[in-house]
C-alpha positions in Angstrom: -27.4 -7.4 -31.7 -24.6 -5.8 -30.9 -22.3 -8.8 -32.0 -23.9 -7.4 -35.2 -23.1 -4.0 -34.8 -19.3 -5.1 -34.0 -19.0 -7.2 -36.8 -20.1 -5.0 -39.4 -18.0 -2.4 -38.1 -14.9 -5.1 -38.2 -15.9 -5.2 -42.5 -16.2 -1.8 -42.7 -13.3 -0.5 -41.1 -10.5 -3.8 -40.6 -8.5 -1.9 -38.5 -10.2 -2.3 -35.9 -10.1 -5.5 -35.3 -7.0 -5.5 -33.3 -8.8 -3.2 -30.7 -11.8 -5.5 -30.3 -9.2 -8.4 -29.9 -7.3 -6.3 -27.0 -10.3 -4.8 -25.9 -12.0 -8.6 -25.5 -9.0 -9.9 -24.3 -8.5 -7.2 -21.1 -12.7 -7.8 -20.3 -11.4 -11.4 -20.2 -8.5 -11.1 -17.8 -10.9 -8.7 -15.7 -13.5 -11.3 -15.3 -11.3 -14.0 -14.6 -9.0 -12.1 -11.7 -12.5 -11.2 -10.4 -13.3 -14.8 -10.6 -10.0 -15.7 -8.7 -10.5 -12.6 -6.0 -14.5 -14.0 -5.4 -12.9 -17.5 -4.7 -10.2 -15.9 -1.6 -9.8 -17.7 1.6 -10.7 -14.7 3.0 -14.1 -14.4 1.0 -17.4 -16.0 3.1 -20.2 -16.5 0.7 -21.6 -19.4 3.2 -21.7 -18.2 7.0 -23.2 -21.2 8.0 -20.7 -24.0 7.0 -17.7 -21.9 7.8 -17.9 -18.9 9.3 -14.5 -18.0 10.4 -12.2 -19.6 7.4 -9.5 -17.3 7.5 -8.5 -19.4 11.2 -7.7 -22.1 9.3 -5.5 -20.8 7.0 -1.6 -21.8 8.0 0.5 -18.7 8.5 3.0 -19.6 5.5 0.2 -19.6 3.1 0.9 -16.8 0.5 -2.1 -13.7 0.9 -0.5 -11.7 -1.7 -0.8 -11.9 -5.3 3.1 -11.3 -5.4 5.2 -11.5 -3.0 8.5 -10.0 -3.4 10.4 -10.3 -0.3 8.4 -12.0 1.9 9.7 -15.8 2.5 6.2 -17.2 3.7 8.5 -20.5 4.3 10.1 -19.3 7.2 7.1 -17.4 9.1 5.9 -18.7 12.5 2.3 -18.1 13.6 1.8 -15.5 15.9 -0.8 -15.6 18.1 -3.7 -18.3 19.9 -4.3 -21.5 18.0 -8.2 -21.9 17.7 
């Protein structure tokens, strides 16, 4: 239904198509970064296979998104091993 209502609003008025484009396109990249952030190391959605994962993460694995001038190459883990 409202694929409809976009659609005849696309015929009416053709300039706005390029906003439902963009506008599609930004709810797309929204959805999949939420996709990637649900799917974290540090995310548990099953406590009962593995309830601590972030332990086995090794400490040059990269947490951030971007990292600008962090060399997660040369980092040594601080800390107990468990």
């Amino acid at each position: 239904m409202v694929f409809r209502t976009v659609i005849a609003q696309a015929k009416k008025h053709p300039g706005l198509i390029p906003q439902f484009f963009f506008i599609c396109l930004g709810m797309g990249g929204a959805a999949l970064y939420l996709l990637r952030l649900a799917k974290g190391p540090h995310v548990i959605w099953n406590k009962t296979k593995n309830p601590e994962p972030w332990n086995k993460l090794d400490p040059t694995y990269q947490y951030k998104f971007v990292a600008i001038s962090t060399d997660y190459k040369n980092l040594k883990k601080e800390g107990p091993e468990f």
